[in-house]
GULO-344958 format. One record per atom (N, C-alpha, C): x, y, z; residue in one letter. Coordinates in pm, whole numbers, plus 50000, padded with zeros to 5 digits. Layout:
N
XYZA...
***
This chain:
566
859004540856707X858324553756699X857754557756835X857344549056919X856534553457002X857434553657118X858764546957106X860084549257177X860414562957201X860524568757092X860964580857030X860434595657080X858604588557058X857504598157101X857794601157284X857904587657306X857974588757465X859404595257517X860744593657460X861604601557503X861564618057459X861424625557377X860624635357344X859824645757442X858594632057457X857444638357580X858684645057692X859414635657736X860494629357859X861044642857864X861774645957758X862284659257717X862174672557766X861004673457689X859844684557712X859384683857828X859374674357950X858644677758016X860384683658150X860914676158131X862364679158209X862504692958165X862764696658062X862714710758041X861914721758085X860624717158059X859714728558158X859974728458270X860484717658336X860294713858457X862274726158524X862674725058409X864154737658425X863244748958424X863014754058321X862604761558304X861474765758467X860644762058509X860234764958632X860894768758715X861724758358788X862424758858826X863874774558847X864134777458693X864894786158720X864354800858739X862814801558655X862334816358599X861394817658702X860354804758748X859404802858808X858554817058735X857634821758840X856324833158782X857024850258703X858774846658775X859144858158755X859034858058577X859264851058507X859334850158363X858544857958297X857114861358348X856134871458277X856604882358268X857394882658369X857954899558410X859074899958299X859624889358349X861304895658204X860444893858065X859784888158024X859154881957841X858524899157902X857454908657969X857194917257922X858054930557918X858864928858008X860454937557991X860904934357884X860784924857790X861404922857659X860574928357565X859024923257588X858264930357464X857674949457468X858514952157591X858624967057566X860104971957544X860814962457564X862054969057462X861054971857303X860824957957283X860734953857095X859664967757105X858684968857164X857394982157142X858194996657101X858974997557201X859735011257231X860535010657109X861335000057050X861734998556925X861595003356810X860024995356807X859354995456704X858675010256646X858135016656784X858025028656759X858915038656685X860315037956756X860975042356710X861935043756518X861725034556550X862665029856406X862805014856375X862145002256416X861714995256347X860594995256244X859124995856356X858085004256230X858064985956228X857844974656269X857534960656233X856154962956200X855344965956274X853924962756296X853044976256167X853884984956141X853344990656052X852884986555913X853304972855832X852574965355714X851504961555772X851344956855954X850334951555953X849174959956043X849724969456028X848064979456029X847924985055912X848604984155752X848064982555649X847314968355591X847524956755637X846534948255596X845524951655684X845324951755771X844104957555921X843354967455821X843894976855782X843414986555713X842424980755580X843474975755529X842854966355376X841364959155410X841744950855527X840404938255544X839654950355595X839764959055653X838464966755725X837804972655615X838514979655540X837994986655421X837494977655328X837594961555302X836864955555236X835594953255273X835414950455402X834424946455488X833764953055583X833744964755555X833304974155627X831604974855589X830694978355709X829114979155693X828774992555619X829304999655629X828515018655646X829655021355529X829195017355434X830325025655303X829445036755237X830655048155258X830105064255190X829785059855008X828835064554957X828185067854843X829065073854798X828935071954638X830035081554560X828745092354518X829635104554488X829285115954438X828405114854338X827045119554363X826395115554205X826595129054139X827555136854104X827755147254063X828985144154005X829745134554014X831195126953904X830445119453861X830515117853706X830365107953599X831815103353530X831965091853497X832835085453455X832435085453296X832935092753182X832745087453067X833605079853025X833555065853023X834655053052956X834775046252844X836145055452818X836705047552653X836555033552758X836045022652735X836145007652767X836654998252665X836574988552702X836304978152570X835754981752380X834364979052497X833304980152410X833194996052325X833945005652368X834015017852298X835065017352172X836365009052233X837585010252147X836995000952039X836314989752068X835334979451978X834844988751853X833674997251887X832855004451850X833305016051753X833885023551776X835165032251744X835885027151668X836285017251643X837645015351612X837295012151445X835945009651451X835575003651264X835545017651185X835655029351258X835525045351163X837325044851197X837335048351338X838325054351347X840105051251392X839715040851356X840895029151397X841715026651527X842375020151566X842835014951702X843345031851781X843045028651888X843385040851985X845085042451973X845325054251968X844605063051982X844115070851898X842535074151875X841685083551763X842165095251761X841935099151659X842265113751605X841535124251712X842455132051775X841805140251870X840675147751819X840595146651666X839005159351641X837925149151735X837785137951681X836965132051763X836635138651922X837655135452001X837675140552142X837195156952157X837655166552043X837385175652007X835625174651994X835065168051887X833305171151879X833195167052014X833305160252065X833205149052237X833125162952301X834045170452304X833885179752451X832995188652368X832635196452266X832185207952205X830715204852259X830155188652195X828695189452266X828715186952362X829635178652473X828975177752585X829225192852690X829715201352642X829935212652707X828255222352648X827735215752571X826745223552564X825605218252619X825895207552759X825215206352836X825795214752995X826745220352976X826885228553066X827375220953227X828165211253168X828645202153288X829925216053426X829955211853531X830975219353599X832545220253540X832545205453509X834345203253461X834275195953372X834975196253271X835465182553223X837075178853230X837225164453318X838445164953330X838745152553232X840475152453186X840675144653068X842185138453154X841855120353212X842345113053224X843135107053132X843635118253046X844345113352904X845745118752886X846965118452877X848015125352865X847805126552714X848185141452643X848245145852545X849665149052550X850465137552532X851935141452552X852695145952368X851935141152285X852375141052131X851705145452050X852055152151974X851025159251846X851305147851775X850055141951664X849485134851580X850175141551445X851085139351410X851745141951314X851155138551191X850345129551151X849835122251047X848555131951061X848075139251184X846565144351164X846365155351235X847315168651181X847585180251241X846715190051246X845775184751108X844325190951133X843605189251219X843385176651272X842875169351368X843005175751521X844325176351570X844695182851630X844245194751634X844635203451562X844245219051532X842575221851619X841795212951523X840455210651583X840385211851727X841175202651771X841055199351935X841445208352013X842415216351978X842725232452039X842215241552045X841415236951913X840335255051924X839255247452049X838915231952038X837445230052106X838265235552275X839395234152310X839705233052428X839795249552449X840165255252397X840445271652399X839305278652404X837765274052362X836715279152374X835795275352505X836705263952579X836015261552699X836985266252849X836055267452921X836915274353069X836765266153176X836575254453164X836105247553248X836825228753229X837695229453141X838735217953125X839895219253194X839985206453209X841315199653304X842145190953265X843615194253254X844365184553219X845265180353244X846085163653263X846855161153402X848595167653299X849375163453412X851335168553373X851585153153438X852075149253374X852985137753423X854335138553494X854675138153595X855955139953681X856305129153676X857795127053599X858685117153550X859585117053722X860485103053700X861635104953828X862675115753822X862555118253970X863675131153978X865085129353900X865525112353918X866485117153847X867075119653659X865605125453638X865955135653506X865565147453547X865495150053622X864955163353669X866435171053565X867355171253620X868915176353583X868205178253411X868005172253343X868095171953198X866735184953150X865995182853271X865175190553199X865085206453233X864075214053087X864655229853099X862995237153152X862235225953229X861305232353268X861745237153444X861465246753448X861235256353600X859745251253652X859805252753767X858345246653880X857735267453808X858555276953804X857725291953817X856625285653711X857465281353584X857255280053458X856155273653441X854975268453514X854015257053548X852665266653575X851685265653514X850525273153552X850275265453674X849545273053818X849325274453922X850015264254044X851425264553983X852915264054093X853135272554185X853125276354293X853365283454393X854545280054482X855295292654540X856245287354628X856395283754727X856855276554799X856225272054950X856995280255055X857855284655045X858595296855087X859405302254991X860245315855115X861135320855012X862485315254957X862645300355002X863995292455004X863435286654867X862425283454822X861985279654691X863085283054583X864035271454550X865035269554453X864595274754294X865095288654252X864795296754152X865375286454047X866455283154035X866665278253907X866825262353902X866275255153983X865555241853955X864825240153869X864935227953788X863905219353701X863125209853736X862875203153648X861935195153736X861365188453563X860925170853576X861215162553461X859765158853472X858945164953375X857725164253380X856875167253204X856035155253206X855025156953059X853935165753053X854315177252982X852775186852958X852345186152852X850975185652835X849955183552724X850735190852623X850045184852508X850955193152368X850405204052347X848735206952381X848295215252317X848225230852429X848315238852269X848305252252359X847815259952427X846285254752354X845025256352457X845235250952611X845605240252643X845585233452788X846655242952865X847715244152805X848715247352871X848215261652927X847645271052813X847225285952867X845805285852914X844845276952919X844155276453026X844725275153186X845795270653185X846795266953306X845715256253385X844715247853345X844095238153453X844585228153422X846075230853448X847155216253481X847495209453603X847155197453647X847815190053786X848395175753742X848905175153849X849575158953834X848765146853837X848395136153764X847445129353796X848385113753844X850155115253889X850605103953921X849705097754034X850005087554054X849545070254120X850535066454175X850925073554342X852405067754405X851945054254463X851695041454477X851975031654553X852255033454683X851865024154817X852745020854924X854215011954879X854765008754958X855805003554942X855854985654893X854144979754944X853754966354877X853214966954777X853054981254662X852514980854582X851244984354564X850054990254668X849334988654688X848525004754656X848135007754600X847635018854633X846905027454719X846605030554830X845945033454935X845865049854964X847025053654893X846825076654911X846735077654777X846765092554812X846645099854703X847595110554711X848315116354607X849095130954647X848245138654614X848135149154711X847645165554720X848425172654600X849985171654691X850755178554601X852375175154641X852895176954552X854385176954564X854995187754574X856085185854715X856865194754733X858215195854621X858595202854558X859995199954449X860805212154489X861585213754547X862785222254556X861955234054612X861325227754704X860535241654740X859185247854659X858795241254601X857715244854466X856465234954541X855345241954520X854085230754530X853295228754392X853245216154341X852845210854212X851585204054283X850635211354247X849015204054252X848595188754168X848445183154268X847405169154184X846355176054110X845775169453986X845205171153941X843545176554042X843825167254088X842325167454213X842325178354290X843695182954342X843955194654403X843555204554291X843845207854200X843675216554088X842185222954075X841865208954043X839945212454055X839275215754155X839725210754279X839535223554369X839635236854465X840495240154364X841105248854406X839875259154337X839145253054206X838405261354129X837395260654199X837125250654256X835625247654281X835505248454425X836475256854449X836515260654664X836175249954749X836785238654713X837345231254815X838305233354897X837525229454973X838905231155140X840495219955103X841305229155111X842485213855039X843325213455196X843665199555206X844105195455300X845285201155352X846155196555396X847115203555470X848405193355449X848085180555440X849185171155417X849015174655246X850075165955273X850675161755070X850085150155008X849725138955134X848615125855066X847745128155141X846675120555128X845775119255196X845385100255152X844665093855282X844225086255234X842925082655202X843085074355087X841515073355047X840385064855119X839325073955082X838325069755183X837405065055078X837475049155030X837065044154874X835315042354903X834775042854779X833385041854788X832885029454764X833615022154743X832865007754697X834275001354604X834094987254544X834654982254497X834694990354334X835724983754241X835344991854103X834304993854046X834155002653987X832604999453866X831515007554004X832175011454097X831215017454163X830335034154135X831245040554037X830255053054036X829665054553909X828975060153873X828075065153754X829015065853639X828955057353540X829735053953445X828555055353275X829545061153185X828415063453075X829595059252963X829345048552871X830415041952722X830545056552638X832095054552646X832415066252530X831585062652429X831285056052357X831005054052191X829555052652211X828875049052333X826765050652359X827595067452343X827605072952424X827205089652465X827615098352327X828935091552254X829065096652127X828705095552005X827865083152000X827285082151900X825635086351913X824815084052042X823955096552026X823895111152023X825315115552081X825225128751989X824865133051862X825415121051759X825075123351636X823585120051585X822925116051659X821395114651619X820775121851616X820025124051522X818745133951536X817855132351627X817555118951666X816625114051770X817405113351901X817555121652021X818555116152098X817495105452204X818715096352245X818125087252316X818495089752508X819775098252474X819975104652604X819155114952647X819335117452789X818805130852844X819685141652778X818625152852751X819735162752745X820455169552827X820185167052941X820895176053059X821845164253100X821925154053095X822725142153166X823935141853193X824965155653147X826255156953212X825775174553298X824705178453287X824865197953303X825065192353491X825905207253522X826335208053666X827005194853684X827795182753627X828325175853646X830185179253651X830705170353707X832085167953647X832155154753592X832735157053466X833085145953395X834325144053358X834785133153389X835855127653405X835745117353227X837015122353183X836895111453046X838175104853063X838005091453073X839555083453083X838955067353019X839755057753099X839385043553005X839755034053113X838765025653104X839045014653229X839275000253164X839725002853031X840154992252891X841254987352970X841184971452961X842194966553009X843674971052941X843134967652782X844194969152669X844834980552670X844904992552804X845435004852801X846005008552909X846254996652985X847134993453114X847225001953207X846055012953223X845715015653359X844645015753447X845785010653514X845695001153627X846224997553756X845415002953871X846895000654001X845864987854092X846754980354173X845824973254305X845774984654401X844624979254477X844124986354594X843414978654652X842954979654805X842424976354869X841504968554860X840894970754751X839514969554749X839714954754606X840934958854518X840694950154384X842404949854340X842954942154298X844054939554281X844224944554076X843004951554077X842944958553907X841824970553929X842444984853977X841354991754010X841615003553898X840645006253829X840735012253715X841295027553786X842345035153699X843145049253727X842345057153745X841175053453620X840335066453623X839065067553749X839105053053826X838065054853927X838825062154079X840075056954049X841305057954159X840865076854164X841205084554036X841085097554015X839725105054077X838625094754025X837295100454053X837065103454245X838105089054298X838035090254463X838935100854478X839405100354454X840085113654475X839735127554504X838805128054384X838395140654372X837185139154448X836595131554477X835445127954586X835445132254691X836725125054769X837545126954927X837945139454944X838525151554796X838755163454869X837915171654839X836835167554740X834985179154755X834535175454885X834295166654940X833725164355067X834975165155185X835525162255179X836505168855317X836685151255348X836055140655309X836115128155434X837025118155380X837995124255318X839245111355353X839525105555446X840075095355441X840625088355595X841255095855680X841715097655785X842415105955838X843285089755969X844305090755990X845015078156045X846025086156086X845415091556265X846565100356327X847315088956337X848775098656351X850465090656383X849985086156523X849685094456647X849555090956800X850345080256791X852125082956814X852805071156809X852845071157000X852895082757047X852935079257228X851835074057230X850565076657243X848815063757248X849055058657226X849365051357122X849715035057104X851135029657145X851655034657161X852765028057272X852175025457440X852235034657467X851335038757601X850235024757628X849245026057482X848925015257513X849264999357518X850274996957388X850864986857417X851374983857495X851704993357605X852744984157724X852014985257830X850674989657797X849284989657905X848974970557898X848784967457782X847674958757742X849224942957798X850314947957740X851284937057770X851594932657938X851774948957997X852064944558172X850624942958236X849574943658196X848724942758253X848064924358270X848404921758122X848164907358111X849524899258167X850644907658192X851784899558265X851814901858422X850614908858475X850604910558564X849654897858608X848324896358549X847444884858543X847804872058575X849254872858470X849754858158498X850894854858596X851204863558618X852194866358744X851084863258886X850304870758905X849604869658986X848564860858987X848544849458877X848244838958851X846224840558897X845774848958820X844404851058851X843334837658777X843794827158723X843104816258664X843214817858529X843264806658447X843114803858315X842374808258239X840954805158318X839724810058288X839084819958214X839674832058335X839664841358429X839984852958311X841894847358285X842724851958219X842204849558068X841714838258007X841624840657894X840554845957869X839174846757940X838354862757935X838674874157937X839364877357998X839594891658029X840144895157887X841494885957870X842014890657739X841714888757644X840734882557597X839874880357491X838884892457456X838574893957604X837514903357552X837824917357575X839464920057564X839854933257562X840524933257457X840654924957367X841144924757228X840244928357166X838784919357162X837244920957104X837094935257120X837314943257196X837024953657261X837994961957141X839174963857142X839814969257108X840124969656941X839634958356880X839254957556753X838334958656726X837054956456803X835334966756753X835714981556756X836654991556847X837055002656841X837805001956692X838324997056643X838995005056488X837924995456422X836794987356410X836384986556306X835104997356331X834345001356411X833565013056488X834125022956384X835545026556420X835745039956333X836085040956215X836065030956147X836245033156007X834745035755948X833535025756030X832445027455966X831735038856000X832195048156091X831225056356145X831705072556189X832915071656127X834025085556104X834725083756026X835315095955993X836525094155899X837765091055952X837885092556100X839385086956125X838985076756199X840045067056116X840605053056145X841625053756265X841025048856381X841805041556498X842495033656486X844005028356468X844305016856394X845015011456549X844235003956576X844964998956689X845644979256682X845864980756574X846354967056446X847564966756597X848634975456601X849744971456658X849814970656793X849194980156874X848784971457015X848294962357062X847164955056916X846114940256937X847394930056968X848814931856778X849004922656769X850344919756885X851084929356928X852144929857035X851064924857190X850254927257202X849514919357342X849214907457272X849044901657163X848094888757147X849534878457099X850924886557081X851974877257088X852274875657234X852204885557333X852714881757434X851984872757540X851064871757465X849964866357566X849954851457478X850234850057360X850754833857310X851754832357399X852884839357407X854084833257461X853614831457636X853194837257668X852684836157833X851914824457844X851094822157725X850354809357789X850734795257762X851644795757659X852634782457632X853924783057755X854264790957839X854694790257919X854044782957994X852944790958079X852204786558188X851804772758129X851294767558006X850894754957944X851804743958007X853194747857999X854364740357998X855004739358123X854764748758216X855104747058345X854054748658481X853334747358379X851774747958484X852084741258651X852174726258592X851944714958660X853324720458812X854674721958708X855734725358820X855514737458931X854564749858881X854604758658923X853204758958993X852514753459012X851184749859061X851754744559242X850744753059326X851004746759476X850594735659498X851604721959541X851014714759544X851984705359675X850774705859815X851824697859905X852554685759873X851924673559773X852514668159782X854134668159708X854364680359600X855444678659565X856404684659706X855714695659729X856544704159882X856984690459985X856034680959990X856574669760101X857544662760029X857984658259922X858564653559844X860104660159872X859944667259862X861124679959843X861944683559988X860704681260097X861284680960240X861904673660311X862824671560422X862924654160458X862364654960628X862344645260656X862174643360857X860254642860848X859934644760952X858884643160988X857664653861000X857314654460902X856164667560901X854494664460918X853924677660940X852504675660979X851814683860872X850794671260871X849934675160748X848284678060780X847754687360690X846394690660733X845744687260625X844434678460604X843984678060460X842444682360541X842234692260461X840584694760466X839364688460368X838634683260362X837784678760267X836624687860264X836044688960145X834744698460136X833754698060062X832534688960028X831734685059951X830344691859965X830474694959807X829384706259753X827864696559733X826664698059814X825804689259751X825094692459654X824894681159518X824954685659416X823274686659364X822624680559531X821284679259521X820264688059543X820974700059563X820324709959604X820664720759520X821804720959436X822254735159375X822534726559223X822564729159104X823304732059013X824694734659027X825404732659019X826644737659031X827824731658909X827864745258839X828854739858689X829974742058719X830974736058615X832144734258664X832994746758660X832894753258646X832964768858599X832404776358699X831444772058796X831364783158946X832854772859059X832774761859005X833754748359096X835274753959109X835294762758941X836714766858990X836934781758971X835514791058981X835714803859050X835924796259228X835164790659308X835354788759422X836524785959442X837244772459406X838494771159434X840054779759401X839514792059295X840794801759266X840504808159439X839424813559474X839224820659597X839414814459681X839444799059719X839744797659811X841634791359838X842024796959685X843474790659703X844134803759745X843684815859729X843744830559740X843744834159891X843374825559979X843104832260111X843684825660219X844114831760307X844574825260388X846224829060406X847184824860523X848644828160499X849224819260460X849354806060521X849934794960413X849794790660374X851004786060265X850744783760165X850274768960141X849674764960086X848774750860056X848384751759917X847724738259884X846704734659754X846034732059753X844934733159670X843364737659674X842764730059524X842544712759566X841854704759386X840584705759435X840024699559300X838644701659319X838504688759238X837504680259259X836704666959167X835664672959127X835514670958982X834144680958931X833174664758864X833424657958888X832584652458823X832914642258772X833964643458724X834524639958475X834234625658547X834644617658707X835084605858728X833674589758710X833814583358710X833034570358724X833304557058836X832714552958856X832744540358927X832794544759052X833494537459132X833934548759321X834074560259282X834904567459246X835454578659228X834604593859193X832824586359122X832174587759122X831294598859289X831804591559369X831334590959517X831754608559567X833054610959474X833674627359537X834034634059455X832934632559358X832094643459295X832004654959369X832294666559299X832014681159330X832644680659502X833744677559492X834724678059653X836024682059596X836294694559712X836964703159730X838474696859837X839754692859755X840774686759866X841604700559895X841664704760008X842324715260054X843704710260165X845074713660147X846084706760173X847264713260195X847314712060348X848464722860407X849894713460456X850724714960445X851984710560540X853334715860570X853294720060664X854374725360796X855624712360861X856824717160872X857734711760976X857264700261110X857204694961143X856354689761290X856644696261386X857934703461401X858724708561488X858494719961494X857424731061391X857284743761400X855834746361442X855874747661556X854514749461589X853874763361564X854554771261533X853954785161521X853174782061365X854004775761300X853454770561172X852174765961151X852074759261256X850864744261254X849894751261353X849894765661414X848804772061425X848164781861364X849174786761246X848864794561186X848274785261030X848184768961061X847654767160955X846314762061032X846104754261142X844514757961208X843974776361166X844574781961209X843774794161132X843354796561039X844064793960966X843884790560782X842574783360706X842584774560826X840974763160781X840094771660853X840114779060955X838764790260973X838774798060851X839684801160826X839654813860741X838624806260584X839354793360529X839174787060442X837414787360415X836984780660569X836154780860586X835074786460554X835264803760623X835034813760619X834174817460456X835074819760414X835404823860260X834684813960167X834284801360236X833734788860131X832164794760160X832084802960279X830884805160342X830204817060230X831074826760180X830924837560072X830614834559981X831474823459932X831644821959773X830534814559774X829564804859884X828494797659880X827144807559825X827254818159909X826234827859899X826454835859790X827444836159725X827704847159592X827304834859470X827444824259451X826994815559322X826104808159333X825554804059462X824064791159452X823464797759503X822184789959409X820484800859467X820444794459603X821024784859652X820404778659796X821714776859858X822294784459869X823264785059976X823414773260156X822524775060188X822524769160334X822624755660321X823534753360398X823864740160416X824054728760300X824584737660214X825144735660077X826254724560065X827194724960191X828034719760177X828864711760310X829244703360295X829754693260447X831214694460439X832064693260550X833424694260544X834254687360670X835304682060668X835844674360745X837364678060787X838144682760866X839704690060848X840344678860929X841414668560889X841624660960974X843674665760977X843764660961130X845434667961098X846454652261127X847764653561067X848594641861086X850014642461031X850454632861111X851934635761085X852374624760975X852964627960897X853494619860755X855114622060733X855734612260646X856784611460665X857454624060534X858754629960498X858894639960394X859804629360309X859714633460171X861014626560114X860084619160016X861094600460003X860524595659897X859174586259983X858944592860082X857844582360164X856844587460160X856954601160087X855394613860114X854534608660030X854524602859918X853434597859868X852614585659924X853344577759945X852724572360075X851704572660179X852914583160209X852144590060369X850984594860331X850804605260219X849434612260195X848224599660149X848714588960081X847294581860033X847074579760185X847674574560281X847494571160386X846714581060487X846974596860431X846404606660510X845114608460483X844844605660288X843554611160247X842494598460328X843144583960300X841934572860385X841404572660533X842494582160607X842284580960774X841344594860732X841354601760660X841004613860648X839264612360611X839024601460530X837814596360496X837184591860617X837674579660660X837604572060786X836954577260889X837784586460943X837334600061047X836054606460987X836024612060880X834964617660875X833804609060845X833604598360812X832994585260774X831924579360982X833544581861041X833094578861160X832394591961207X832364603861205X831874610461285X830564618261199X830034615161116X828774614761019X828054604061114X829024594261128X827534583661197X827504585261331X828184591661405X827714595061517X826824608761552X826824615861466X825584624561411X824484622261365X824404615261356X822874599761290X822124598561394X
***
C-alpha cells in the first residue's frame, strides 16, 4: 500500500512538473480564454447557471431578514381539516351542497367586505341538489363584488373546444392579428350568475421547470387574446396598476399559514347564533378569499419557502404583489452579468498570472465574492429587485478552484528558484546569496508582514532571483535564522554585464527592505542586519553542492565581519 501511495505521489508530482513545464503562468490565460468561451455560451443558449440562480433565489428568500407583511386587508376563510371534520356530520363529505356556500356569502356580504373571491371551481351542477344550487345563483346574482376562477386546460384540446377567447367576460385583444375564430380549452363556473357577473380569471399554478413554484401569470397570451389571472381580474376592479409582463415573480410574505386565516365551520357556525362570538365587522372593507388548505383536497404546489404551500395562500400572494406593486422584479441584464463575469474571471487570472501571492490572492477574491453576494442578498431584503449575481459568483469561484489547484500543483516547479536554474545550467557560474535578518527583539513581526515583505522584495529589481524567508516554524540550530530573509541571484561567470547588473539588484533589494521596514514595524531603525556575499559555484549535478557550500562561506564571512565590528 504504501508502495502504491508512493508511486502515485511520484506520478502526480512528474505530471505537474509537465504540466509547468509546458503551460508554465501562461495557463491562467488559456483556462480564462476557456471560461469566457463557456460565459459567452452560456449567455447565449446554454442558460447552465440559470437553475442555479434559482436555488440562490430559493435560499435567499428563505433566509432573508426584512420580510414584507402580508396585507391585513386579505383574509383567508379555510375549508381546512377541521371544517370538513365539522361540516361533514350535517352535511356530508365535500363537496357540500352549494346552498351552504350560498348562506356563507349572503351573511358575510352583509358585512360589506371589498371582494369575495372563491378559490373553488364550480365546474358541475349538483344534480342530486338542484335546489341547492338554484340557491347559490340567486346568492351570487345579488352580489357585485364576487370572483370566480376559469380553469385553462392544455392547448392541446384547445381544437375540441367551441369556446372563443371574444366569448369570455373581460378578454381583450392584444392586437388586431387577434385570431377571430380560435378556441381555447377552458372550465367555466356552472353558474349563471358568475358567468354574467363576468368576474372571471384564471386561477392556474404554472411551475418552473423543477417543479417549483416561484411566478405567477398576469395573463395569458392565446392566439392573440389576453385571459386575466384571477388576481389580474380583481384588479383591474380595484385600480391596481397591472404589470406589464405575463408573470411576475412572487415576492412571498412568510412561510405558509402566514396571513390572517379564519375556519370555514368557526365563521359559519357563528353566523347561526344568536349570540355572535365574532366581530361584526371582521370581514367589512376586506377581501376574502374562500378556498381550503385541507390536505385531503390536493391543493397544493412546492415553493420556495415549503415543499406543500397551500393554492389558496399561493393566490392570496398574488393578489398581494399586484395591490402593492412589490413583486420581485429579476432584470434579464444578460450584457451586466456577462460583462461582469469575464471582469471577475480575467481579473483573478490576471492575479495569478502576475503571481501577486497566495495570500494576497485569496483575499482579494474572497472578499469580492463576500462583496458580491452581500449585493444580491442587500437586494432582496431591501428592494424589490433581486440582483442575482448567483452566475458571475459561481463562474469566478470555478475558475478560481481550477487556478488554484493548478498553482497548488505546480507551485514548487514554477516558483524562482536559483537553485533549480543552477541545476539546469552547466560550466561555471557566479552566485550572489544575500542574507537578511529581521530582529525579532525589537518589533513583533508576524508571519504575514514576513511574507508581505518578501512578495516585495521578490518584485524588485531586474534579475531574476529567489527570495525564502525562515519564519520561525524551525527548532534546535535552525532555530538561530529565525525571521531571515535568503535572497539568491545567479548569472554565467563569463557575463559580466550580468553580474553587475545583479550588484545593482542588492542596492535596489536593499533599498526596498528599507520601505517595507518603515511601512510594517512600529520601530523601524535598525531593524534589521544583512550580509551579500558573492561566489563562483559549479552548474549541473554539482549545484547543490556548491550552494550548501555558498550558504556556510556565506555565514562564515558574515560571522567574521560582525566581530570585527565588536
Amino acid at each position: 500500500m504504501k508502495l502504491l501511495l508512493n508511486r502515485l505521489l511520484m506520478a502526480i508530482a512528474v505530471f505537474s512538473e509537465l504540466l509547468a513545464r509546458r503551460w508554465r503562468k501562461s495557463f491562467y490565460l488559456y483556462l480564462a480564454a476557456l471560461f469566457t468561451l463557456f460565459a459567452l455560451a452560456d449567455t447565449a443558449f446554454l442558460h447552465v447557471t440559470a437553475n442555479m440562480r434559482q436555488v440562490a433565489l430559493d435560499a435567499m428568500v428563505r433566509h432573508r431578514i426584512i420580510v414584507p407583511r402580508p396585507d391585513p386587508d386579505i383574509v383567508i376563510v379555510d375549508i381546512n381539516e377541521a371544517s370538513l371534520a365539522a361540516m361533514g356530520k350535517e352535511y356530508g363529505r365535500w363537496p357540500w351542497p352549494r346552498q351552504v356556500l350560498g348562506e356563507f356569502l349572503q351573511q358575510i356580504e352583509k358585512q360589506q367586505p371589498k371582494a369575495v373571491v372563491f378559490d373553488i371551481l364550480f365546474s358541475d351542477a349538483d344534480v342530486y341538489n338542484p335546489g341547492s344550487d338554484a340557491y347559490f345563483d340567486a346568492a351570487v346574482a345579488a352580489t357585485a363584488n364576487t370572483y370566480f376562477p376559469l380553469l385553462r386546460l392544455d392547448e392541446d384540446s384547445d381544437a375540441l373546444s367551441q369556446i372563443r377567447p371574444s366569448m369570455l367576460p373581460g378578454v381583450k385583444a392584444l392586437s388586431d392579428e387577434a385570431q377571430q375564430d380560435a378556441t381555447v380549452a377552458v372550465v367555466l363556473p356552472h353558474f349563471a350568475a358568475a358567468l354574467n357577473g363576468g368576474r372571471l380569471g384564471l386561477h392556474n399554478i404554472y411551475p418552473d421547470a423543477d417543479g417549483v413554484a416561484r411566478q405567477y401569470l398576469v395573463y395569458r397570451d392565446d392566439y392573440g387574446w389576453k385571459l386575466p389571472s384571477l388576481p389580474a381580474r380583481l384588479g383591474q376592479d380595484m385600480g391596481w396598476p397591472e404589470p406589464e409582463a405575463q408573470r411576475v415573480m412572487l415576492n412571498w410574505r412568510g412561510e405558509p399559514f402566514t396571513y390572517q386565516y379564519a375556519s370555514f365551520s368557526d365563521v359559519f357556525a357563528d353566523m347561526g347564533n344568536k349570540v355572535k362570538k365574532r366581530p361584526a365587522d371582521e370581514f367589512k372593507n376586506k377581501i376574502v378569499i374562500i378556498g381550503s388548505t385541507a390536505p385531503s383536497l390536493f391543493d397544493s404546489k412546492p415553493t420556495p419557502l415549503s415543499k406543500v404551500h397551500p393554492g389558496v395562500e399561493i393566490l392570496a400572494t398574488a393578489m398581494d404583489n399586484l395591490k402593492h406593486g412589490d413583486y420581485l422584479r429579476l432584470p434579464e441584464a444578460r450584457v451586466p452579468y456577462l460583462l461582469l463575469t469575464l471582469s471577475i474571471v480575467w481579473l483573478t487570472a490576471w492575479g495569478f498570472y502576475r503571481n501577486v501571492g497566495r495570500a494576497k490572492m485569496d483575499r482579494l477574491f474572497g472578499l469580492s465574492q463576500f462583496i458580491l453576494v452581500g449585493i444580491s442578498y442587500a437586494s432582496i431584503n431591501f428592494t424589490d429587485t433581486y440582483i442575482n449575481l448567483t452566475g458571475p459568483v459561481t463562474v469566478g469561484l470555478a475558475y478560481f478552484m481550477v487556478a488554484r489547484i493548478y498553482a497548488a500543483a505546480t507551485g514548487k516547479a514554477l516558483e524562482l528558484n536559483m537553485v533549480r536554474a543552477s541545476l539546469e545550467r552547466g560550466g561555471e557560474l557566479k552566485a550572489t546569496l544575500l542574507l537578511i535578518r529581521v530582529d525579532g527583539t525589537k518589533n513583533i513581526v508576524p508571519d504575514a508582514t514576513l511574507e508581505k515583505i518578501r512578495h516585495a522584495l521578490e518584485r524588485c529589481g531586474s534579475e531574476p532571483k529567489s527570495v525564502d524567508v525562515l519564519k520561525g516554524y524551525q527548532k534546535g540550530l535552525w532555530d538561530l535564522f529565525e525571521k531571515t530573509f535568503a535572497v539568491s541571484w545567479v548569472v554565467s561567470a563569463a557575463d559580466a554585464a550580468a553580474a553587475e547588473r545583479v550588484e545593482q539588484d542588492v542596492e535596489v533589494v536593499l533599498s526596498k527592505l528599507q520601505q517595507q521596514l518603515r511601512k510594517h514595524l512600529a520601530r523601524p531603525d535598525n531593524a534589521a542586519t544583512w550580509f551579500a556575499h558573492h561566489g563562483l559555484i559549479a552548474g549541473g549535478a554539482a549545484a547543490r553542492d556548491s550552494w550548501r557550500v555558498m550558504f556556510a562561506e556565506t555565514l562564515l564571512r558574515w560571522n567574521e565581519q560582525q566581530g570585527k565590528n565588536q
